[in-house]
N, CA, C and O atoms as a GROMACS GRO file, in nm:
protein
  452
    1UNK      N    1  -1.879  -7.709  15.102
    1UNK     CA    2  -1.957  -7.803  15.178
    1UNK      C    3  -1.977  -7.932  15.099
    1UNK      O    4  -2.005  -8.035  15.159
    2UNK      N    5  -1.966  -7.929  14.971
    2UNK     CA    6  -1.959  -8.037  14.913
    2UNK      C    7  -1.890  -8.157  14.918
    2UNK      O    8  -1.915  -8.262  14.859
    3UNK      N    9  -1.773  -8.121  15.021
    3UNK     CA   10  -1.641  -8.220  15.022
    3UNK      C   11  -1.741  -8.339  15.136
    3UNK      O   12  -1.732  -8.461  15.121
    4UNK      N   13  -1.827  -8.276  15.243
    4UNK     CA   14  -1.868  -8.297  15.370
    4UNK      C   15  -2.022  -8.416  15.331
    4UNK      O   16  -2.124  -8.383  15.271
    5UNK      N   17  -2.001  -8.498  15.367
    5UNK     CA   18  -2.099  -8.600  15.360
    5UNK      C   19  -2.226  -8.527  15.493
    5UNK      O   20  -2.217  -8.419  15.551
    6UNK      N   21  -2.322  -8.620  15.505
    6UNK     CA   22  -2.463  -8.557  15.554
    6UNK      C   23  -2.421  -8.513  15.725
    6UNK      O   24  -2.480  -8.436  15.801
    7UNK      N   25  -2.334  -8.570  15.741
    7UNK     CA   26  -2.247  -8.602  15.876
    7UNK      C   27  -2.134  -8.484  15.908
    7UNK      O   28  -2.121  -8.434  16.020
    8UNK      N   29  -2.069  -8.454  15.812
    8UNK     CA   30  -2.013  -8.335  15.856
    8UNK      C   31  -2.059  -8.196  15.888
    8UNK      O   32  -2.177  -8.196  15.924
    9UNK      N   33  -2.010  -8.088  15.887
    9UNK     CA   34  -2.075  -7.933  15.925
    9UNK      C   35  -2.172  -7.941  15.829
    9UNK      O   36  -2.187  -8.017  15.733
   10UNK      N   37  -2.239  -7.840  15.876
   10UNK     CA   38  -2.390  -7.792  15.771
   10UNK      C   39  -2.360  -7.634  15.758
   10UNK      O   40  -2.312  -7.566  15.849
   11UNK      N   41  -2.385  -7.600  15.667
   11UNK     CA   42  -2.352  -7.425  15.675
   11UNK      C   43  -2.521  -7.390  15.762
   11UNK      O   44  -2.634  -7.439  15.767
   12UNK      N   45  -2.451  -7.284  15.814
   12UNK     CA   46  -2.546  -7.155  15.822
   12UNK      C   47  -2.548  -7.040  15.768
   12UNK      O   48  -2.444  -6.979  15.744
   13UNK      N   49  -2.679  -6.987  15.738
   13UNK     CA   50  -2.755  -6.893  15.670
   13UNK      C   51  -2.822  -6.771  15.790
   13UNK      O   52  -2.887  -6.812  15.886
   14UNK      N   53  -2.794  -6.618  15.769
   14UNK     CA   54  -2.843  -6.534  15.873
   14UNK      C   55  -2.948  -6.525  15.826
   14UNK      O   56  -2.965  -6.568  15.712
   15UNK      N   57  -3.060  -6.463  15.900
   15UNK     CA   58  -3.208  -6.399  15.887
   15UNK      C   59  -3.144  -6.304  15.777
   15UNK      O   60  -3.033  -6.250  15.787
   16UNK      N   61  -3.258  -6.290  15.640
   16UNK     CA   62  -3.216  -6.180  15.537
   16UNK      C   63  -3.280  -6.076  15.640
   16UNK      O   64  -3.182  -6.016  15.683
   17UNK      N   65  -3.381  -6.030  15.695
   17UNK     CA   66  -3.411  -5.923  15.764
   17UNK      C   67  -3.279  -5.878  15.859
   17UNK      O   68  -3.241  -5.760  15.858
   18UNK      N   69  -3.218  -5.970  15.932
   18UNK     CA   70  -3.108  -5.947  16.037
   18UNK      C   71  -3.044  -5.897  15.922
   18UNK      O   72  -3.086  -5.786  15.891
   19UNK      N   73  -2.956  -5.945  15.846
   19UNK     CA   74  -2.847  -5.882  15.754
   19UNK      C   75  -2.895  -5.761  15.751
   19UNK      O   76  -2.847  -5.675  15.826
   20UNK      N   77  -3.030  -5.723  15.637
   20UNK     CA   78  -3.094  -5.562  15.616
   20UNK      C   79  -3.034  -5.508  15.750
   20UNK      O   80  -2.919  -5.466  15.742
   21UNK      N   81  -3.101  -5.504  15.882
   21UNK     CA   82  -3.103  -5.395  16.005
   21UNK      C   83  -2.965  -5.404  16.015
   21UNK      O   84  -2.925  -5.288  16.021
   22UNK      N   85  -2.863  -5.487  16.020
   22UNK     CA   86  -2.686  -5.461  16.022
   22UNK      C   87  -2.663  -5.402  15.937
   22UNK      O   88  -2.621  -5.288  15.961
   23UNK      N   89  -2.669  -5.419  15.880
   23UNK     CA   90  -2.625  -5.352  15.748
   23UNK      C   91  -2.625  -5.177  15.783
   23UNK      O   92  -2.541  -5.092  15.810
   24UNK      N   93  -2.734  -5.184  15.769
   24UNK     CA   94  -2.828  -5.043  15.782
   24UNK      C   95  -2.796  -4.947  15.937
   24UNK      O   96  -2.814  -4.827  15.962
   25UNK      N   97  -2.742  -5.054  16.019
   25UNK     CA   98  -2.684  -4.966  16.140
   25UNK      C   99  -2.569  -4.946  16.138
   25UNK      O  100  -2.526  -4.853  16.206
   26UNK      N  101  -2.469  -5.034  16.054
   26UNK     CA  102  -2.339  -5.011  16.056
   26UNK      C  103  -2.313  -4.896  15.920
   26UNK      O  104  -2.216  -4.820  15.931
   27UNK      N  105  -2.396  -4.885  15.799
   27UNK     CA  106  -2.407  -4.808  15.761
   27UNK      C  107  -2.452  -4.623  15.838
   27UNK      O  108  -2.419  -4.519  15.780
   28UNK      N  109  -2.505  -4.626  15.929
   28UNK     CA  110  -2.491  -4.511  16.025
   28UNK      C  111  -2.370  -4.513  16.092
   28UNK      O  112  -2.345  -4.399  16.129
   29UNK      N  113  -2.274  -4.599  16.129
   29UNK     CA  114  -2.164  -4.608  16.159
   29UNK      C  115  -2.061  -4.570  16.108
   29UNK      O  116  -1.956  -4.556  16.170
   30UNK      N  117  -2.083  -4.535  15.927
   30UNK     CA  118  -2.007  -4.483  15.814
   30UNK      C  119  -1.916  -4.593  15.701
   30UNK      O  120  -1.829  -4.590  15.614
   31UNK      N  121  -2.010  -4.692  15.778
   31UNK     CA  122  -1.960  -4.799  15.651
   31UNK      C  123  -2.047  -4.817  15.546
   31UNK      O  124  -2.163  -4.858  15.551
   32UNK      N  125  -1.982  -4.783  15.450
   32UNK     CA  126  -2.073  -4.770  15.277
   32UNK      C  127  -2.026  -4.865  15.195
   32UNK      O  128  -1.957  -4.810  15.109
   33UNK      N  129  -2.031  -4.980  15.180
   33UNK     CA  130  -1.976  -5.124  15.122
   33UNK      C  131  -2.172  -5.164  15.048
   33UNK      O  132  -2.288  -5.132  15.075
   34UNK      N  133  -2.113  -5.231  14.970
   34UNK     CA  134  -2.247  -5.305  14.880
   34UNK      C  135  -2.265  -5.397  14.990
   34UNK      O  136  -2.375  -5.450  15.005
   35UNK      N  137  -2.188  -5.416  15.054
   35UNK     CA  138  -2.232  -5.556  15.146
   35UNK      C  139  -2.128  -5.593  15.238
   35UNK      O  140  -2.012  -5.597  15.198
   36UNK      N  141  -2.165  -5.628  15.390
   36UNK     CA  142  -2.087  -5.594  15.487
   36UNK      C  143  -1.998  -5.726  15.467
   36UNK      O  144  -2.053  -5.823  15.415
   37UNK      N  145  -1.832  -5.735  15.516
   37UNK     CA  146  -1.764  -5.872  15.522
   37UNK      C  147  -1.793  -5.952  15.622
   37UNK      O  148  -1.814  -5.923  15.740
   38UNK      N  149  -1.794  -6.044  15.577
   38UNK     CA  150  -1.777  -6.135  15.685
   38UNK      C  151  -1.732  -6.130  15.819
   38UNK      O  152  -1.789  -6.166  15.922
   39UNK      N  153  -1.626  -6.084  15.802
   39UNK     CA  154  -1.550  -6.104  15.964
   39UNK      C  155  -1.665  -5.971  16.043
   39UNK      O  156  -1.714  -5.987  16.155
   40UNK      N  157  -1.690  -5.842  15.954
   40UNK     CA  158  -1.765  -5.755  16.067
   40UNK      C  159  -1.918  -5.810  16.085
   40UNK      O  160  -1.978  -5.765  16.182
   41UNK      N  161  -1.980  -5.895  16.011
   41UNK     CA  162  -2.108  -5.997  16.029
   41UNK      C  163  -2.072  -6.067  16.197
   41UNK      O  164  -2.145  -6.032  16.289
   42UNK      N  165  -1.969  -6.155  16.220
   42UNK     CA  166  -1.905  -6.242  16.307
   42UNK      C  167  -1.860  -6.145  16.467
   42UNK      O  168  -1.878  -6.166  16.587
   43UNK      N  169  -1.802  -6.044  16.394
   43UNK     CA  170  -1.782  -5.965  16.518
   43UNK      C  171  -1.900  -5.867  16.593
   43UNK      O  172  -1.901  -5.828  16.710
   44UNK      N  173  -1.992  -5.842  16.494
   44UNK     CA  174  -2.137  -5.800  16.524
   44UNK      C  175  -2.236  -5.920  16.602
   44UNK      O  176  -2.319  -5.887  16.687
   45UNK      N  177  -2.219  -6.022  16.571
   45UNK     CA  178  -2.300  -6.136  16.643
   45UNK      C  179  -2.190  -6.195  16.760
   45UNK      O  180  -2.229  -6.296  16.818
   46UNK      N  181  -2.090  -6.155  16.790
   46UNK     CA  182  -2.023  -6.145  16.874
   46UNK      C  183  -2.034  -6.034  17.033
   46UNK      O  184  -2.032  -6.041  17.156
   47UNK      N  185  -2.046  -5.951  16.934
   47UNK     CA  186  -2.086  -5.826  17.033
   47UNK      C  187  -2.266  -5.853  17.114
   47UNK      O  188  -2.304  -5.824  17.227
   48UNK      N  189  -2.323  -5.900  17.028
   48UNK     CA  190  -2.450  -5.969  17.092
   48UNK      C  191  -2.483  -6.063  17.173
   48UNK      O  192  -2.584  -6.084  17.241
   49UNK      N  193  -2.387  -6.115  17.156
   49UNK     CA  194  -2.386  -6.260  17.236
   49UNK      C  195  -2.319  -6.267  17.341
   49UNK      O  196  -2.390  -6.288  17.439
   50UNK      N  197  -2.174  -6.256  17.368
   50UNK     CA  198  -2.051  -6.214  17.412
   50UNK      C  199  -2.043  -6.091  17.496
   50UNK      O  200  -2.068  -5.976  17.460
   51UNK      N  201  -1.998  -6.140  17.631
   51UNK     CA  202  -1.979  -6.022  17.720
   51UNK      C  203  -1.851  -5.920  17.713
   51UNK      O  204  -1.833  -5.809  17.762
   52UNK      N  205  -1.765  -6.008  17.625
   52UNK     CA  206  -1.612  -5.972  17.632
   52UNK      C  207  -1.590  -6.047  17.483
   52UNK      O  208  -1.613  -6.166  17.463
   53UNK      N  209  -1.535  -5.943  17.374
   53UNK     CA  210  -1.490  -5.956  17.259
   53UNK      C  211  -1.392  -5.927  17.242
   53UNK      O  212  -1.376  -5.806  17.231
   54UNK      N  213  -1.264  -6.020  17.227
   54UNK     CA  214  -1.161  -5.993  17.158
   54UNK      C  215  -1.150  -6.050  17.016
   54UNK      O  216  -1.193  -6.161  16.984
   55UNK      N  217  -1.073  -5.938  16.910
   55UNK     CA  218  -1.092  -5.966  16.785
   55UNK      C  219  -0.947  -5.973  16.721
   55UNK      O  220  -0.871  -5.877  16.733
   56UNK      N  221  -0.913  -6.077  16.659
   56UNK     CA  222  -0.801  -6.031  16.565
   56UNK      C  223  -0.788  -6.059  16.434
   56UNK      O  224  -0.865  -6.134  16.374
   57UNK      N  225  -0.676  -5.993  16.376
   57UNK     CA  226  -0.687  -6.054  16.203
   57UNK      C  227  -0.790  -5.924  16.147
   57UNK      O  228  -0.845  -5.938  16.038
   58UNK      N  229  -0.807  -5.828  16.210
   58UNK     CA  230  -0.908  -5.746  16.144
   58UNK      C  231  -0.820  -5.616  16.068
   58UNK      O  232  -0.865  -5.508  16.029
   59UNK      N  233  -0.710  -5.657  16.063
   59UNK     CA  234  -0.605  -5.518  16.004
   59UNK      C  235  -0.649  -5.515  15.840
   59UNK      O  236  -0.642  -5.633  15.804
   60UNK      N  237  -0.679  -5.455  15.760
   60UNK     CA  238  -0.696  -5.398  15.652
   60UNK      C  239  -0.667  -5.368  15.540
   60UNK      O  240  -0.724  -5.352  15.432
   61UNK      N  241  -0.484  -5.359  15.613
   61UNK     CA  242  -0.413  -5.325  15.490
   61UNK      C  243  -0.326  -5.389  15.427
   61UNK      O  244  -0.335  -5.499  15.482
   62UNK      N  245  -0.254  -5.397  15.358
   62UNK     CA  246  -0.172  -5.535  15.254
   62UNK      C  247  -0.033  -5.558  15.354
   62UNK      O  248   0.027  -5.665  15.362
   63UNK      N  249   0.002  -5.439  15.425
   63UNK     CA  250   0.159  -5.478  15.515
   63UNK      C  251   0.109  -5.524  15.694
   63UNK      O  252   0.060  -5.430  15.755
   64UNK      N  253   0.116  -5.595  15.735
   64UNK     CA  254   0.112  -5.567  15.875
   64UNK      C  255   0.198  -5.498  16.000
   64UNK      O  256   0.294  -5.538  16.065
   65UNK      N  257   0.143  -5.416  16.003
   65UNK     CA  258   0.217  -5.308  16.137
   65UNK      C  259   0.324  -5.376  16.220
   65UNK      O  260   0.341  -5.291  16.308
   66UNK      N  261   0.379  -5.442  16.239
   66UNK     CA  262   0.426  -5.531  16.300
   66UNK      C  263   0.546  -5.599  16.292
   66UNK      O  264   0.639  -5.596  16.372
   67UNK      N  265   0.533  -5.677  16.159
   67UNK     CA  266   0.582  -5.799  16.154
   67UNK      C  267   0.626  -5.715  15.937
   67UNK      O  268   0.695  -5.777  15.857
   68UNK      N  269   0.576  -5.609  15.913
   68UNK     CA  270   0.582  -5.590  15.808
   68UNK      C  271   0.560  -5.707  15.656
   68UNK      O  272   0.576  -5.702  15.534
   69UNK      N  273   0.519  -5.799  15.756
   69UNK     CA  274   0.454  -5.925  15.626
   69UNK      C  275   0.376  -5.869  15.548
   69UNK      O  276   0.322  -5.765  15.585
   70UNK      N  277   0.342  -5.942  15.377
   70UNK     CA  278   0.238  -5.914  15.330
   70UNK      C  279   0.106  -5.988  15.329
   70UNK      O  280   0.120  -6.109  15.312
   71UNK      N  281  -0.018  -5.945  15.344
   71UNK     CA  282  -0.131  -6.020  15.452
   71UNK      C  283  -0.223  -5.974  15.276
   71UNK      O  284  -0.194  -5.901  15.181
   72UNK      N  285  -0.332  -6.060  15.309
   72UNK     CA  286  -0.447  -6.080  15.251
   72UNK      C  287  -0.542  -6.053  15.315
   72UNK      O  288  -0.549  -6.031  15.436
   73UNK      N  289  -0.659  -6.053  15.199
   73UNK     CA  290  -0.811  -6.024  15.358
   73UNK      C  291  -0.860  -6.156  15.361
   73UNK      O  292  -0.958  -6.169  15.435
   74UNK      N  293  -0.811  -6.284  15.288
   74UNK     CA  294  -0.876  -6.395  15.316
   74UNK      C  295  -0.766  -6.497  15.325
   74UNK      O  296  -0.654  -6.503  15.275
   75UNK      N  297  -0.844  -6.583  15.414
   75UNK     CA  298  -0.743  -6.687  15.501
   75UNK      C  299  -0.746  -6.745  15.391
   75UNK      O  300  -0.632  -6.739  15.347
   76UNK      N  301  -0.811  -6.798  15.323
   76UNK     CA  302  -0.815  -6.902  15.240
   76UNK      C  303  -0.764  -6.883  15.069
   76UNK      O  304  -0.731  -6.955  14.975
   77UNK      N  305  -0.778  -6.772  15.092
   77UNK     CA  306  -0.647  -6.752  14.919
   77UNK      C  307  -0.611  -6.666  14.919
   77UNK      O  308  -0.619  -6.615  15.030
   78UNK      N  309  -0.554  -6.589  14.826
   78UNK     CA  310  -0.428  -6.446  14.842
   78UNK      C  311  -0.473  -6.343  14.692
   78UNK      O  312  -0.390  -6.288  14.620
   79UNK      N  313  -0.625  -6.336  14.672
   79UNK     CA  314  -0.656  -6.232  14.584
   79UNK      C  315  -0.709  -6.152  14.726
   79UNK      O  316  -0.740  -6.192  14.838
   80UNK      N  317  -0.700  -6.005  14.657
   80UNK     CA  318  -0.702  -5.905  14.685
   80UNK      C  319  -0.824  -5.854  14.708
   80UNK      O  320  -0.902  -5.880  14.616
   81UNK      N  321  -0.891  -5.764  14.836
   81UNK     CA  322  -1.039  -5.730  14.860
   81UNK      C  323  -1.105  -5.663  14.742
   81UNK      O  324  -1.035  -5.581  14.683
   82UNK      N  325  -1.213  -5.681  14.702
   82UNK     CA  326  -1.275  -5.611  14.606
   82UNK      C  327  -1.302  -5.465  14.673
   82UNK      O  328  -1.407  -5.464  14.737
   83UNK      N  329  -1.248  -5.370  14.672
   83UNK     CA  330  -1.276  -5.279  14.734
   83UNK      C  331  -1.470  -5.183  14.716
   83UNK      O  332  -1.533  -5.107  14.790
   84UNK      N  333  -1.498  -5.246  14.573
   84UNK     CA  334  -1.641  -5.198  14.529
   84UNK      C  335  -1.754  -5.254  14.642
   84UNK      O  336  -1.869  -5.219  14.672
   85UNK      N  337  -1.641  -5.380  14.698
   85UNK     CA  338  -1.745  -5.491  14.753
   85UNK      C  339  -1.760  -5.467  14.879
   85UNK      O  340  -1.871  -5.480  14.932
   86UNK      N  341  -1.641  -5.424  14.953
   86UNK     CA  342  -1.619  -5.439  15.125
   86UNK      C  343  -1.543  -5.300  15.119
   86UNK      O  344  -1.460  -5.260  15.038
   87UNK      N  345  -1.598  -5.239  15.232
   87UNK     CA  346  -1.550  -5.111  15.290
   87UNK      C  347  -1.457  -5.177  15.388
   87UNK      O  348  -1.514  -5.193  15.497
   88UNK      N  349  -1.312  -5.228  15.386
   88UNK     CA  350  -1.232  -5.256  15.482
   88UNK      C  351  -1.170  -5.214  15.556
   88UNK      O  352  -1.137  -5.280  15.655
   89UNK      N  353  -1.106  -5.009  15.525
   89UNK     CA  354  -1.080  -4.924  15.608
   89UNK      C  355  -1.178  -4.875  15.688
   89UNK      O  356  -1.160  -4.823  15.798
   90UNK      N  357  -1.316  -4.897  15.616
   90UNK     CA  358  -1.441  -4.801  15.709
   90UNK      C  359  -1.475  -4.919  15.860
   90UNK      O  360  -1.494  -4.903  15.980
   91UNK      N  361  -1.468  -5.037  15.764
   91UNK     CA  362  -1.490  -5.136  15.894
   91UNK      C  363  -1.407  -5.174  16.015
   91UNK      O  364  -1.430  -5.220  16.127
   92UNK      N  365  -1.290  -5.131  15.941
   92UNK     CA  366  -1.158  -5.145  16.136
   92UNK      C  367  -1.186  -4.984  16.188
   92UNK      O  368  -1.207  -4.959  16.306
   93UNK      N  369  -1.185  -4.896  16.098
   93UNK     CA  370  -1.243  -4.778  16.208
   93UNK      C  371  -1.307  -4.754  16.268
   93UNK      O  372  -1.296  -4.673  16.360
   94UNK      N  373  -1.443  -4.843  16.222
   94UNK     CA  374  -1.576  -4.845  16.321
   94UNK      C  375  -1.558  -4.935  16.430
   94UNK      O  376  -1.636  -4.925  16.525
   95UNK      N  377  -1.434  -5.053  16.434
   95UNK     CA  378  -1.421  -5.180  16.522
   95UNK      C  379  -1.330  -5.062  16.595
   95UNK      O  380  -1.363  -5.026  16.708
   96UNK      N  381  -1.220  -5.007  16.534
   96UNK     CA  382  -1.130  -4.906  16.603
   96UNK      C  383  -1.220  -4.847  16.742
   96UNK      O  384  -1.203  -4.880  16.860
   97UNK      N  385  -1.307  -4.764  16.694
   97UNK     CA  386  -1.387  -4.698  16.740
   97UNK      C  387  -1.444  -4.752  16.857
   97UNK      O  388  -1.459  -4.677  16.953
   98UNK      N  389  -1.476  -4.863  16.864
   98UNK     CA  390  -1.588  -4.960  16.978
   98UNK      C  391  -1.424  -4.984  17.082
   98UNK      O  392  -1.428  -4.948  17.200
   99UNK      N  393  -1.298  -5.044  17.028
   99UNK     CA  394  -1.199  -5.095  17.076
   99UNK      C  395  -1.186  -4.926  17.190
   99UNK      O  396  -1.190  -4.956  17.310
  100UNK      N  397  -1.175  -4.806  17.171
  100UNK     CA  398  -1.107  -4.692  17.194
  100UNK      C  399  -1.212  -4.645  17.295
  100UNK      O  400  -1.175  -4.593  17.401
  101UNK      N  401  -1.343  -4.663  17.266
  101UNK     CA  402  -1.458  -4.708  17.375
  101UNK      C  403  -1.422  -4.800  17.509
  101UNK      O  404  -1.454  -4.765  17.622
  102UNK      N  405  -1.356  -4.913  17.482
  102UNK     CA  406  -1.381  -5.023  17.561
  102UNK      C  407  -1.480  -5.126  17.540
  102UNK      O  408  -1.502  -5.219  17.618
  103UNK      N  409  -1.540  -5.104  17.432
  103UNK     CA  410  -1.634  -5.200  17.403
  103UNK      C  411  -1.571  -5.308  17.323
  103UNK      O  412  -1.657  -5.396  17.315
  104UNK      N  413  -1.486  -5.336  17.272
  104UNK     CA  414  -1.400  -5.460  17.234
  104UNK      C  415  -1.251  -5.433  17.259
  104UNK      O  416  -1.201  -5.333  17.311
  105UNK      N  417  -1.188  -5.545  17.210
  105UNK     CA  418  -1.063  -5.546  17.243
  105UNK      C  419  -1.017  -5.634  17.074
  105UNK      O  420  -1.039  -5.747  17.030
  106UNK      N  421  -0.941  -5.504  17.018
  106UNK     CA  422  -0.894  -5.537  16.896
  106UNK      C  423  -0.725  -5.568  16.934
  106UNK      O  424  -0.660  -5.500  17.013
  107UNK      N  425  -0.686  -5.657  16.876
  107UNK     CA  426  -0.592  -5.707  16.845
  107UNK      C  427  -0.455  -5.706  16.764
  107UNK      O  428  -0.420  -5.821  16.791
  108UNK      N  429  -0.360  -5.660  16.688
  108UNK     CA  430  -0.284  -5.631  16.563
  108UNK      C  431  -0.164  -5.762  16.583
  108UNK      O  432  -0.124  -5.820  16.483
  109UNK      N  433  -0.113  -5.798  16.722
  109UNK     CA  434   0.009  -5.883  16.703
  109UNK      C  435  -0.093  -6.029  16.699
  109UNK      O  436  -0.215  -6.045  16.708
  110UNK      N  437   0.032  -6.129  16.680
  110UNK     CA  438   0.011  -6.284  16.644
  110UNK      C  439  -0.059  -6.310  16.751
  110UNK      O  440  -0.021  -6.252  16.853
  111UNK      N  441  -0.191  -6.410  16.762
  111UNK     CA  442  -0.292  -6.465  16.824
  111UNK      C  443  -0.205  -6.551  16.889
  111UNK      O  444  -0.152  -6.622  16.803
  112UNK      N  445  -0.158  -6.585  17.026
  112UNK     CA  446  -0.108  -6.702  17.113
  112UNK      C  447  -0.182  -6.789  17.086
  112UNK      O  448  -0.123  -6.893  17.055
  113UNK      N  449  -0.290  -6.795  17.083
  113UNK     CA  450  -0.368  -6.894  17.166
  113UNK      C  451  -0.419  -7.049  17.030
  113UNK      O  452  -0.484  -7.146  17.068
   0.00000   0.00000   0.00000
C-alpha cells in the first residue's frame, strides 16, 4: 500500500472477533491451520453475502489436474505454502464438501471470464 498515494485503495482490516468465530467454525469443519488463508477468509465472506458462489484457483496442490502445470498458492510470488501456517488440503475439502452439497460451485479449469 505504500506504492498508493492517499487517493488510491485503502486496505481493509476484518473484525478480530469475526476472524476468532471463523476460525473456530471452520475449525469444526476440520481445518487445523494456526491461521485460516486468505482465499478461505474471501470465500467465507462470500458465502455470506452472495447468493451464488463460484470459486476458482482453490486447487492445493503443486501440479494442476488439468493442464499438469506447476502452480503456487500465491498469485504474487512462487514460494511455497507454509504448511505449519495454512491447512491447504483441509481447506479445499471443506470447500469440496459445500461444492458436493450444492452450496458453491468450485472450479479446477482456466477462469473464461
Amino acid at each position: 500500500m505504500e506504492d498508493f498515494n492517499s487517493h488510491g485503495p485503502r486496505p481493509v482490516f476484518f473484525n478480530p472477533e469475526y476472524l476468532s468465530n471463523l476460525a473456530e467454525f471452520w475449525h469444526g469443519q476440520g481445518i487445523h491451520s494456526l491461521r485460516l488463508s486468505t482465499g478461505i477468509m474471501m470465500a467465507s465472506l462470500a458465502l455470506e453475502l452472495c447468493s451464488n458462489v463460484h470459486l476458482y484457483g482453490f486447487w492445493p496442490f503443486g501440479i494442476h489436474p488439468y493442464s499438469k502445470q506447476q502452480l503456487s498458492n500465491h498469485y504474487y510470488d512462487d514460494r511455497p505454502v507454509n504448511k505449519r501456517m495454512h491447512a491447504m488440503p483441509a481447506e479445499f475439502e471443506a470447500l469440496l464438501n459445500l461444492h458436493n452439497k450444492g452450496i458453491i460451485h468450485l472450479h479446477l479449469q482456466e477462469c473464461k471470464y
